[in-house]
Each structure stands twice: as C-alpha cells, then as structure tokens.
MARMARVEX-944642 format. One line per field, with one value per residue: residue in one letter; z, y, x of N, C-alpha, C, O in turn; residue number from 1. Coordinates in steps of 0.1 Angstrom, whole numbers. Layout:
BEGIN
r: a,...
nzz: Z,...
nyy: Y,...
nxx: X,...
cazz: Z,...
cayy: Y,...
caxx: X,...
czz: Z,...
cyy: Y,...
cxx: X,...
ozz: Z,...
oyy: Y,...
oxx: X,...
k: NUM,...
This chain:
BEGIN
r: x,x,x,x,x,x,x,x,x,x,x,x,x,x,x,x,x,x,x,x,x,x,x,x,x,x,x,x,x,x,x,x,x,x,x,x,x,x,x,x,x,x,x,x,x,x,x,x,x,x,x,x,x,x,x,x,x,x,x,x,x,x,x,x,x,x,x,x,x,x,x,x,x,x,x,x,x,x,x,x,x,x,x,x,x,x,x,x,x,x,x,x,x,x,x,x,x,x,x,x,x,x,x,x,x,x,x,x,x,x,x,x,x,x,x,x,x,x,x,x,x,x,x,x,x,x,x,x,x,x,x,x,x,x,x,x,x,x,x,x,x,x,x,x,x,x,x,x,x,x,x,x,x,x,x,x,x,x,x,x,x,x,x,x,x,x,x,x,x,x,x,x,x,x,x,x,x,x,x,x,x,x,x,x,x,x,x,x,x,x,x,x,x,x,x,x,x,x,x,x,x,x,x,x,x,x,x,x,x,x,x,x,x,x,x,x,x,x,x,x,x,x,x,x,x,x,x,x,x,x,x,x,x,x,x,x,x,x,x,x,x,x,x,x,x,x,x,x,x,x,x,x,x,x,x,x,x,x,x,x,x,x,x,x,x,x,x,x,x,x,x,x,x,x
nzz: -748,-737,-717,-709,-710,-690,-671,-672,-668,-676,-655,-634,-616,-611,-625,-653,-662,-689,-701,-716,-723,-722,-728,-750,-789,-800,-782,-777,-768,-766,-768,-747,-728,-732,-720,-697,-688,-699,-682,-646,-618,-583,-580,-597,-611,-624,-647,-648,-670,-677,-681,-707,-696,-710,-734,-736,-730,-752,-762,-757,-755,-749,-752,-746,-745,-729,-703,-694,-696,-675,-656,-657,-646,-616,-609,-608,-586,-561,-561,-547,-559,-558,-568,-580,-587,-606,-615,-643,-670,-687,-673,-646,-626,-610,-589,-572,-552,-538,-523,-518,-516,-545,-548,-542,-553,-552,-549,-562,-560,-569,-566,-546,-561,-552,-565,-571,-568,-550,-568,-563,-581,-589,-594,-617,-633,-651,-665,-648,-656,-683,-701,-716,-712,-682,-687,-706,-710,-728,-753,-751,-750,-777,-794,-789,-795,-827,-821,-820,-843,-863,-850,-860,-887,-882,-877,-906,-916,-905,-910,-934,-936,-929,-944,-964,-947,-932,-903,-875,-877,-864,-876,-863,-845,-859,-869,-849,-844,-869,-869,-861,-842,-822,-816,-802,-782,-769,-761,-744,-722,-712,-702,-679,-662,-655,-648,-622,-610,-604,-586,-562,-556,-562,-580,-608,-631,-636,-661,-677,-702,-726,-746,-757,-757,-739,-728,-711,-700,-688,-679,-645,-640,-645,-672,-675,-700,-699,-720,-743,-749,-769,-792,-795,-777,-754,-724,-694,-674,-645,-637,-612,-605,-602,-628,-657,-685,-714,-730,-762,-771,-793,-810,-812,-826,-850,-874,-873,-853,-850,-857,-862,-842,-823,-812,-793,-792,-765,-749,-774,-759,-762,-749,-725,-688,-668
nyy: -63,-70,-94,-83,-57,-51,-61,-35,-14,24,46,69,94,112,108,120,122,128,131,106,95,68,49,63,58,73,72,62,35,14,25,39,18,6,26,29,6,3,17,33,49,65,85,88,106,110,133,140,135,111,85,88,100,116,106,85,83,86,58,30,22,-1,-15,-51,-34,-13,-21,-34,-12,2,-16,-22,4,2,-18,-11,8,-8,-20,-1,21,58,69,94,103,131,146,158,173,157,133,140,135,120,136,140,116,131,129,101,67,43,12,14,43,74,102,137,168,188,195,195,193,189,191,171,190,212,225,237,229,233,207,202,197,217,225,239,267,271,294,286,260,265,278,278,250,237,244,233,207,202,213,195,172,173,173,150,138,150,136,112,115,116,90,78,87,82,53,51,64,44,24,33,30,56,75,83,110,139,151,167,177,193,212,228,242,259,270,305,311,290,291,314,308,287,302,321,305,292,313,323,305,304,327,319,306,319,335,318,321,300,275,271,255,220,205,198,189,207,192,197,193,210,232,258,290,311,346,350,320,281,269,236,215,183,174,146,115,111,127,137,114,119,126,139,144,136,132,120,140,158,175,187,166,163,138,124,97,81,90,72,48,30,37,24,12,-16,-35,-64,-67,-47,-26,-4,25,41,68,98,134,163,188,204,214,231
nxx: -220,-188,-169,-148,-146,-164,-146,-125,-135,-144,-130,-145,-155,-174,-206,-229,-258,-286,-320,-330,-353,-366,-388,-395,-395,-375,-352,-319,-314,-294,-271,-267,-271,-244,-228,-228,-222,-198,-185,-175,-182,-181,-205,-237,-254,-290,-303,-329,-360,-353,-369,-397,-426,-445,-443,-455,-477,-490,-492,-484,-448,-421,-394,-371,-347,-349,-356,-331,-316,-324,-320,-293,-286,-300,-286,-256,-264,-267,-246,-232,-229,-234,-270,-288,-317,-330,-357,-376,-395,-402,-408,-426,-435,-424,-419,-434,-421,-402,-373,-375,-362,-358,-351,-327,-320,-321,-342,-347,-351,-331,-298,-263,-235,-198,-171,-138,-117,-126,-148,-186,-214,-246,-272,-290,-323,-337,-360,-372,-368,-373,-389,-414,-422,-429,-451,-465,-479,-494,-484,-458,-462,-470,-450,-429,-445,-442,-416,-412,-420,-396,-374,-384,-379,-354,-342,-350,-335,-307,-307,-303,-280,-264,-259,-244,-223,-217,-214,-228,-255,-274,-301,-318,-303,-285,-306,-317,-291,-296,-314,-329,-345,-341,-313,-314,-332,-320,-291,-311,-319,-296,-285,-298,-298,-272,-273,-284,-272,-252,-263,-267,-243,-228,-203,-207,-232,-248,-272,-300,-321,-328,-316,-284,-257,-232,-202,-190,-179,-197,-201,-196,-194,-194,-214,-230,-242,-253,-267,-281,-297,-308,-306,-279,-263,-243,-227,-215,-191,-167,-134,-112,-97,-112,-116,-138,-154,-169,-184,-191,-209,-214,-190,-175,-186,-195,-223,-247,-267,-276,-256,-239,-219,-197,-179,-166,-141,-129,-148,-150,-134,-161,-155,-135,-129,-109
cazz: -739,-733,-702,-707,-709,-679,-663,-676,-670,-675,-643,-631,-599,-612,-642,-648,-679,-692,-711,-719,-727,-715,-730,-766,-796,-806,-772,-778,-755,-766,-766,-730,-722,-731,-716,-689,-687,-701,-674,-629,-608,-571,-582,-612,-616,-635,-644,-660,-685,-680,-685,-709,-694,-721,-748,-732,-727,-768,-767,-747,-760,-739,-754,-736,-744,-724,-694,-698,-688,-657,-645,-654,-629,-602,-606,-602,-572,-558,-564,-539,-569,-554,-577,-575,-600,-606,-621,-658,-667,-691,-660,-635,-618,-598,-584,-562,-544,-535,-507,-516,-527,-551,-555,-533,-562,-544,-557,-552,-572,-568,-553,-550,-563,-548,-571,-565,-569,-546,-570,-562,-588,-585,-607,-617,-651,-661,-672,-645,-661,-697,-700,-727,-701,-673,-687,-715,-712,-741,-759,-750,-753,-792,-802,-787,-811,-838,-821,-822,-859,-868,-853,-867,-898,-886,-877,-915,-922,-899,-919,-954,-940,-924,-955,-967,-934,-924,-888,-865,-871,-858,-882,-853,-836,-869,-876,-836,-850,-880,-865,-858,-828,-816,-811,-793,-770,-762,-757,-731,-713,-710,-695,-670,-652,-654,-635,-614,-601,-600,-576,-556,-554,-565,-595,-622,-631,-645,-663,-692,-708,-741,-757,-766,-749,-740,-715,-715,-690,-684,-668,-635,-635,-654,-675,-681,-703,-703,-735,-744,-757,-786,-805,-796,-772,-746,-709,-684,-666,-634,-636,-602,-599,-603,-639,-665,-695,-722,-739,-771,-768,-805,-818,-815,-831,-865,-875,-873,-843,-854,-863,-852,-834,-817,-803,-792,-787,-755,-763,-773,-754,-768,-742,-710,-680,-659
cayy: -58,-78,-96,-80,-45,-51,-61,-29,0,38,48,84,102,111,105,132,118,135,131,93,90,58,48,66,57,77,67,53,25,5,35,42,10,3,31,21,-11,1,27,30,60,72,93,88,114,109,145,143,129,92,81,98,99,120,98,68,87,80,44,18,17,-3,-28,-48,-24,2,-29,-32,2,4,-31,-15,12,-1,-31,1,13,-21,-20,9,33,67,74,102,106,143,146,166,175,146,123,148,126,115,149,134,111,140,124,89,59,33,5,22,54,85,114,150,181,193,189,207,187,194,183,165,203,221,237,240,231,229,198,200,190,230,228,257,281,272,299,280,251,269,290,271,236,229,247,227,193,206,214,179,160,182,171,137,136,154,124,99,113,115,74,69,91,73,42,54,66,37,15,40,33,65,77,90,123,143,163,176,189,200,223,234,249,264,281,315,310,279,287,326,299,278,308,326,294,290,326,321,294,307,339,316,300,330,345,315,320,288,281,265,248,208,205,187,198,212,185,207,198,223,230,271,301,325,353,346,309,269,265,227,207,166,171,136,103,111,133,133,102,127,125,150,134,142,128,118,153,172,179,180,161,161,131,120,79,76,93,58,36,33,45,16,1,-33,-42,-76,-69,-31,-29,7,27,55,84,113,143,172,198,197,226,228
caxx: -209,-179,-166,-136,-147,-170,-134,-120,-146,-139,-132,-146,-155,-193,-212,-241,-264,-297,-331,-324,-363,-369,-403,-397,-392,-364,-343,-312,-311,-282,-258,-269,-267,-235,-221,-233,-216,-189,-181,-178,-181,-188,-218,-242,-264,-297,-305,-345,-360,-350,-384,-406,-440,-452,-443,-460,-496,-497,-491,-467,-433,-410,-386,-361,-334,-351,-360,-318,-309,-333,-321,-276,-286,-300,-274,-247,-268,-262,-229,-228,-228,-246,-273,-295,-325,-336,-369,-375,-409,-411,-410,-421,-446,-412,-412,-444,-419,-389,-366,-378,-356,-363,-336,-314,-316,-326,-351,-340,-352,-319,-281,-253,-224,-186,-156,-129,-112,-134,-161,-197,-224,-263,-272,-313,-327,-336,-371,-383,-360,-381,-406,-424,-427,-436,-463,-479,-476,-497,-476,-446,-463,-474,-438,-424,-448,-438,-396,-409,-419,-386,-365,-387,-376,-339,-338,-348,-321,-297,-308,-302,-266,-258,-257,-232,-209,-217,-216,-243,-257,-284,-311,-329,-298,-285,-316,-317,-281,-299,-330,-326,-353,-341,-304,-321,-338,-310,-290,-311,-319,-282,-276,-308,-291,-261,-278,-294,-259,-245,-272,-268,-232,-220,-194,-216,-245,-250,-284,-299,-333,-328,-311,-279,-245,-223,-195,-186,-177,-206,-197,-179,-197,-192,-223,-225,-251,-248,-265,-291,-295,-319,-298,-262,-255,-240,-227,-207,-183,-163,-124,-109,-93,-120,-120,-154,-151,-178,-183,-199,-207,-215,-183,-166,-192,-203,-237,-254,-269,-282,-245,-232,-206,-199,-167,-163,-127,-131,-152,-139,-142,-163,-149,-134,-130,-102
czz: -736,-722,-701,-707,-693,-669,-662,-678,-671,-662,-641,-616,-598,-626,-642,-665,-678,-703,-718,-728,-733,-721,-747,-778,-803,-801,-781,-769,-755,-767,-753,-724,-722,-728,-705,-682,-687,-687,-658,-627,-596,-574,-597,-607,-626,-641,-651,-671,-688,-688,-694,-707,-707,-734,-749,-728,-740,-768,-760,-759,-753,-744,-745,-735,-730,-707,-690,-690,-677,-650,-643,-643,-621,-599,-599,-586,-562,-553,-551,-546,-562,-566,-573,-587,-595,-619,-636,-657,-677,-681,-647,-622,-606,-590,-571,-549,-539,-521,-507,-521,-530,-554,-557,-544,-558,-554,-551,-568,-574,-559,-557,-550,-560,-560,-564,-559,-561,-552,-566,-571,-588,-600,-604,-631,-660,-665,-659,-650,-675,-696,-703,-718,-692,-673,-699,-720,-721,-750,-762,-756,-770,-798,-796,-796,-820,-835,-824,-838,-864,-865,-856,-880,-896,-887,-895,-923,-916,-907,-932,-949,-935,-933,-966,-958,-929,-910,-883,-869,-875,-867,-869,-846,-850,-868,-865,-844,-857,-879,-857,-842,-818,-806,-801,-781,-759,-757,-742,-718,-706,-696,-686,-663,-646,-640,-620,-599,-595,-587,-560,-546,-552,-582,-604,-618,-640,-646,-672,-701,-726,-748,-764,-751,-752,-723,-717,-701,-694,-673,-656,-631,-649,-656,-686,-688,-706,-718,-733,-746,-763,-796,-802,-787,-761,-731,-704,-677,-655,-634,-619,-597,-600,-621,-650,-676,-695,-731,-748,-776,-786,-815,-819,-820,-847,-863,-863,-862,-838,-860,-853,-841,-833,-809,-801,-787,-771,-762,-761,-765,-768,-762,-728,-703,-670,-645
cyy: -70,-81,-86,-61,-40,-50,-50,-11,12,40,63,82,102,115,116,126,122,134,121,90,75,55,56,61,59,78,57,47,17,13,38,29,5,9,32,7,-9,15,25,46,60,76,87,93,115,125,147,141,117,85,92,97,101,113,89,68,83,69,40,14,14,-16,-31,-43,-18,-8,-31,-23,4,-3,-24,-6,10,-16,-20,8,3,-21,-12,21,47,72,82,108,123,144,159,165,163,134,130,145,117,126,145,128,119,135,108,80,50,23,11,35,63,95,126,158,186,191,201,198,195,182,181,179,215,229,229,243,227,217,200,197,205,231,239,267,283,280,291,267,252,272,288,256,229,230,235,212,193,203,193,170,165,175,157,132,139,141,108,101,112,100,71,79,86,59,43,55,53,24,23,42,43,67,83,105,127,149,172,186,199,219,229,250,259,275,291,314,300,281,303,316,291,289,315,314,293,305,325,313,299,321,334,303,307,339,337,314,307,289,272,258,232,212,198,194,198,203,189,206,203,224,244,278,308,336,346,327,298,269,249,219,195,165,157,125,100,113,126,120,111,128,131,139,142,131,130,131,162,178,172,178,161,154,130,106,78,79,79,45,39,32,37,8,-10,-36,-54,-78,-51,-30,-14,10,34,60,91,123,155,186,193,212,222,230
cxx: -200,-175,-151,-138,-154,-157,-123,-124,-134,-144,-131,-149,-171,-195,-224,-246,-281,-304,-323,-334,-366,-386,-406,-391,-377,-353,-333,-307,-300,-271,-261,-264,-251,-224,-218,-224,-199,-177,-183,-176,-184,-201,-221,-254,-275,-304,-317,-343,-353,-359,-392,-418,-446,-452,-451,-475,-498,-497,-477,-460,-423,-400,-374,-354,-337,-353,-345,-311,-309,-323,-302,-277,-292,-291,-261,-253,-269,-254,-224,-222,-235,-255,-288,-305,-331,-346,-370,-391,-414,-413,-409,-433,-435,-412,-425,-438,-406,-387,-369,-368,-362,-352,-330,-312,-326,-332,-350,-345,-342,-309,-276,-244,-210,-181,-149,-117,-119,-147,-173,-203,-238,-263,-287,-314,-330,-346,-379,-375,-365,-392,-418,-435,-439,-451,-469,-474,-482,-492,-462,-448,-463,-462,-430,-430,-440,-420,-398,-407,-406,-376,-371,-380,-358,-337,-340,-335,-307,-298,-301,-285,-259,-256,-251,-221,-208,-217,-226,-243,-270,-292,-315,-315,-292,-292,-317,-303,-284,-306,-325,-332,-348,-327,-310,-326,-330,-299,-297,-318,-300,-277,-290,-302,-282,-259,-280,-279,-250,-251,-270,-253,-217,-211,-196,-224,-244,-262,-285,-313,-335,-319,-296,-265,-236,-215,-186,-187,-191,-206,-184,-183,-195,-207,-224,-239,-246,-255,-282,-293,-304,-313,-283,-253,-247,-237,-216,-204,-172,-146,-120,-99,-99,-126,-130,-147,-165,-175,-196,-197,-203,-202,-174,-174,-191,-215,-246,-257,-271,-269,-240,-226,-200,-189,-161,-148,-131,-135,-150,-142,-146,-153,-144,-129,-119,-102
ozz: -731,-714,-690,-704,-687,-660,-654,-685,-668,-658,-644,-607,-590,-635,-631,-676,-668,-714,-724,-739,-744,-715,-753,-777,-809,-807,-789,-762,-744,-766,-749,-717,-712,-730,-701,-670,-680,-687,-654,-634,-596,-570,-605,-600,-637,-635,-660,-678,-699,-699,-690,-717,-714,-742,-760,-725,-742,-778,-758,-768,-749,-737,-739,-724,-721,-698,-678,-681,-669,-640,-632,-632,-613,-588,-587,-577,-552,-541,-545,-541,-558,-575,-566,-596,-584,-631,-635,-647,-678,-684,-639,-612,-596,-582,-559,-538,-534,-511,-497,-532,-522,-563,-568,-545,-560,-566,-539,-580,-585,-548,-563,-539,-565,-564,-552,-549,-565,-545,-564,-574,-588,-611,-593,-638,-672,-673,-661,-644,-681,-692,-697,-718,-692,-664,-703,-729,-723,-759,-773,-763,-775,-805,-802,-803,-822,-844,-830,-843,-871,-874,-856,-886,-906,-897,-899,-933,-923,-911,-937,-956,-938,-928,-977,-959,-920,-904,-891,-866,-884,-865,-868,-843,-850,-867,-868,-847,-856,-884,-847,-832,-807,-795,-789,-770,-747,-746,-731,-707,-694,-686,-696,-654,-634,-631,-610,-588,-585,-581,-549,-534,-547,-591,-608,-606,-650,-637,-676,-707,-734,-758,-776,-741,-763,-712,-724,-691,-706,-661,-657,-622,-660,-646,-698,-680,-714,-727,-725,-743,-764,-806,-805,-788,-760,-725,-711,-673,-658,-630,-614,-586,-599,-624,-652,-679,-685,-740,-745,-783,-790,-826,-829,-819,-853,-853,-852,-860,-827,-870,-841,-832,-843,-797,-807,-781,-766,-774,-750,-761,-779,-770,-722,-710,-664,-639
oyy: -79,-71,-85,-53,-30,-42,-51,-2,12,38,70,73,97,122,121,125,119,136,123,84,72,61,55,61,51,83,49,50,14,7,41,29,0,4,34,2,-15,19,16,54,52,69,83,87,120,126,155,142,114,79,103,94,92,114,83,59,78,66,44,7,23,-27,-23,-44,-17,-1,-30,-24,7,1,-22,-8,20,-22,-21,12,7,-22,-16,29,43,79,77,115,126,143,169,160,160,125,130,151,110,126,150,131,111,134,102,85,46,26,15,38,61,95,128,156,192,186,211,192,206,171,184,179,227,236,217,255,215,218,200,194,207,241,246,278,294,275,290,265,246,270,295,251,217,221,230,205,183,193,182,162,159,172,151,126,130,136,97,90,109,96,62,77,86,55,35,49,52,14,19,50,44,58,90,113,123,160,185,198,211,231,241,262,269,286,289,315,302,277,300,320,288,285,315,318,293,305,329,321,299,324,340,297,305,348,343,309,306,298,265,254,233,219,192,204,191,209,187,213,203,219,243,274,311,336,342,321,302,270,248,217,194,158,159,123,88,106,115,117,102,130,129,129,154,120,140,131,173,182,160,184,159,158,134,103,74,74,78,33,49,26,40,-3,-14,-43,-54,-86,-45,-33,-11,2,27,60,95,122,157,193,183,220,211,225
oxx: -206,-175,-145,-129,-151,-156,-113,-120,-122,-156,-121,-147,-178,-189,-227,-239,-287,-299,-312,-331,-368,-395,-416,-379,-369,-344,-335,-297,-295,-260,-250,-254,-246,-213,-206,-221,-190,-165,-191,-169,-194,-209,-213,-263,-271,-314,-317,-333,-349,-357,-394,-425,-450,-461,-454,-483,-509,-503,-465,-463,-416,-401,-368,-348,-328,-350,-346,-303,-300,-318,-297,-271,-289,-290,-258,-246,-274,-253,-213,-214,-246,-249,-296,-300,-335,-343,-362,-398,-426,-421,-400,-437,-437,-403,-422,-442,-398,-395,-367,-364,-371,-344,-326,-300,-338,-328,-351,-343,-343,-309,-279,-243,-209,-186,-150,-110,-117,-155,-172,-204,-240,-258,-293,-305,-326,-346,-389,-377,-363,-403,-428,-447,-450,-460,-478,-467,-480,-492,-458,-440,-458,-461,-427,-423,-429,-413,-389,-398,-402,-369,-366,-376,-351,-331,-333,-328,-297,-287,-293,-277,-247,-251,-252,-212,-200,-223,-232,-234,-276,-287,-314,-316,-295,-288,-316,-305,-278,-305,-319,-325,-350,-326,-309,-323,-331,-296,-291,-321,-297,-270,-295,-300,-281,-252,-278,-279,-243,-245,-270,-250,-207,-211,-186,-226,-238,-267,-275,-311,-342,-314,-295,-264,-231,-218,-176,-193,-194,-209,-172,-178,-193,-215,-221,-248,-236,-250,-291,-281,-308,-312,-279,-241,-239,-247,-205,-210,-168,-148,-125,-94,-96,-137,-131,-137,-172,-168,-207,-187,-192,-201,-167,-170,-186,-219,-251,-250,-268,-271,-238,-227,-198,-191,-151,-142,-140,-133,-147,-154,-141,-146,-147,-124,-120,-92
k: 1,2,3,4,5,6,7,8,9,10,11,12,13,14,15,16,17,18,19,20,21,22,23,24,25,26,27,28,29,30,31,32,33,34,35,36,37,38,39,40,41,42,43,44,45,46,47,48,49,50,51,52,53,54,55,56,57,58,59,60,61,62,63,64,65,66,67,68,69,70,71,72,73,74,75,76,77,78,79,80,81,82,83,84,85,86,87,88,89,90,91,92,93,94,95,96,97,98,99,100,101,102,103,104,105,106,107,108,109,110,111,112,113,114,115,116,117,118,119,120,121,122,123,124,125,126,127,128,129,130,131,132,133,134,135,136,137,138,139,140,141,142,143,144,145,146,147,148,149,150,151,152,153,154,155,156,157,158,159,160,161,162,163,164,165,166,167,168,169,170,171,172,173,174,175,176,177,178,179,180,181,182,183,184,185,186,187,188,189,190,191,192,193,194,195,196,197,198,199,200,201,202,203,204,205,206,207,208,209,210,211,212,213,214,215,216,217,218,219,220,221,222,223,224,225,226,227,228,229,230,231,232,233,234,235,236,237,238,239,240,241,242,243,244,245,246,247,248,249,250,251,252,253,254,255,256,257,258,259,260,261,262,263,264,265,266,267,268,269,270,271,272,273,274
C-alpha cells in the first residue's frame, strides 16, 4: 500500500465487510487488507466470520497477512473508527463475550444501523435464519469441508489463469450459480430475512453468511449481502448521503496476487440502492 493512497483514502460514512475467514487457507488477506488501507469511514462493521474458528480446529493457519488485517482494524478503531464485530457461526465463540470490547472494537449480536438518508437496517451475519446450521451442525460442518476442497481447487485454478493475465474468478461461486439446490438455498435464505426485517418493521437487512453478494428490493424491504473475501473480494458500503454501494475489490486488480507491484484503480460498483 502506498503512502500516497494512505494520504488519499476512499472516503465513506460505513463500511459493512463479511466472512473474511481469518485463519483459512482460502482467505484473501491481501485484498482485505488493502482495502482496508485503502479506504476511511465513521462505522466499520465486521459482520461474522472474520475469524474462522472452524478452519483452525484442523490445523493452525495464520500467516502474517492475516496478523496484518487484525493489527489495520484495530489501528482504524484507534483512529476513532467505530467498529463493531458481529459474530458468524464460524467465529461464534465471540458470541460468549456480547457487549464486550476488545481494542476499543465492540461485540454485538446485532445493530440496527440508520443512514445518512433516514433508513433503518438490522446488520447480523444471518447464520440463525440457515436451517441447515441451526438444526444439523454436523451437517453444515461436512459441506464446508467439502467448500473447502472446492476452493482449494479454485486457487490452482486462479494460478493456471493467472499466467494467462487473467483476472480473478470464482469456481465455487460460479457452481453456487449453477446448482439447482444451491441457488433454492440462497434464494429462500434471502426472503427469510427479508421476512424477518419486514416483521420487525425496519427497511432492510445487511448480512453476510452465504458468501453471495447481492443488493435487491424484497417486497416492501432493502435485502443487502456484503458478499466475502473467499470468493468474490466483496464489501457494502454506506456513501455520505446515505446511499449503498456494492463493491467488488478484485474487479480492479489483476489476477494475480503475488505480483510485484499492485496498483489498484477504485472499485467498481456491483449495485447500488437509492
């Protein structure tokens, strides 16, 4: 990261970033981090799944990338950043310390975020609205190996393209796209929330969970996913009038992570809600 970008951050209102998996393998820490760096807000919302416990009961994987990230946000909470970690069920051993801070970064099962525009949205991570979760957690842990193997095989497919100049992309979200069951899953997770914002009488939902961002009307409510930083590099963002932007970090790199020299443009939006 450059001194000169550090001198020149993207300046938002609130950051909302989800399932970073902090402790896995298939984390991308140097696109976090340098979004990180490369960006300021009021609010930064950690929304679950920072940390992957679960990944880290097979074996310690913590390089300093991942030692990097930690140290960017609580330097930002420092700063006088507000940042407010909400717990996922792969790091849900935070959910032990609810109302505690840690280097000034607060633990909360849930908020209710105001815009700069008046709306009202519950931000939580979304894994009690996963039946699969809920109600067979061996189940859930089974298929996550099974997600891990699939992006081990995407990194050597990021490899292979990246010595074709290719740009980043995903297998796993790909095939999510593909699977009849998968996108049925991610659908009625989506309209569960959406119920569940709707019931509370607020006007949308932030979440993160399912790896799968998205920024759409449901019904009479905003259903927002920050999305991940396994697959797509992904983070919801709050502009100083209120309005959500969905970015995607990686659409301004090339592939290749291990390159010299990384000199990102802005990233693009995917979607944005007025």
């Amino acid at each position: 990261m450059s001194d000169i970008k550090r001198m020149n951050p993207l300046k938002y209102r609130s950051i909302f970033i989800s399932d970073v998996h902090l402790g896995f393998r298939g984390c991308q820490a140097r696109f976090v981090l340098d979004f990180l760096q490369a960006t300021q807000c009021r609010q930064l919302y950690l929304v679950g799944d920072i940390v992957d416990v679960w990944a880290m009961k097979n074996g310690l994987y913590w390089p300093d990338s991942h030692n990097q990230v930690v140290r960017e946000i609580l330097d930002k909470a420092r700063q006088g950043t507000e940042v407010i970690y909400l717990p996922g069920n792969h790091d849900d051993l935070f959910r032990d310390h609810l109302g505690a801070s840690f280097g000034e970064v607060t633990v909360r099962d849930e908020v209710v975020h105001t815009t700069a525009d008046g709306r009202r949205f519950l931000v939580l991570h979304g894994d009690k609205f996963d039946g699969v979760v809920q109600n067979s957690l061996w189940l859930a842990k089974l298929g996550s190996r099974a997600y891990d193997t699939l992006l081990a095989l995407n990194g050597l497919l990021s490899r292979v393209r990246s010595l074709f100049g290719l740009k980043y992309w995903s297998l796993a979200g790909y095939l999510k796209h593909k699977i009849k069951n998968a996108v049925s899953y991610i659908g009625n997770f989506e309209q569960a929330l959406a119920r569940e914002a709707e019931r509370r009488e607020l006007d949308g939902m932030i979440c993160g969970h399912i790896h799968h961002a998205e920024m759409r009307d449901i019904a009479s409510v905003s259903y927002c996913n920050c999305g991940d930083w396994v697959e797509s590099c992904t983070a919801l963002v709050e502009h100083h009038d209120g309005r959500l932007e969905l970015l995607r970090w990686t659409d301004a790199y090339p592939e290749s992570l291990v390159a010299p020299a990384i000199t990102p443009a802005p990233a693009i939006a995917l979607a944005q809600a007025s």
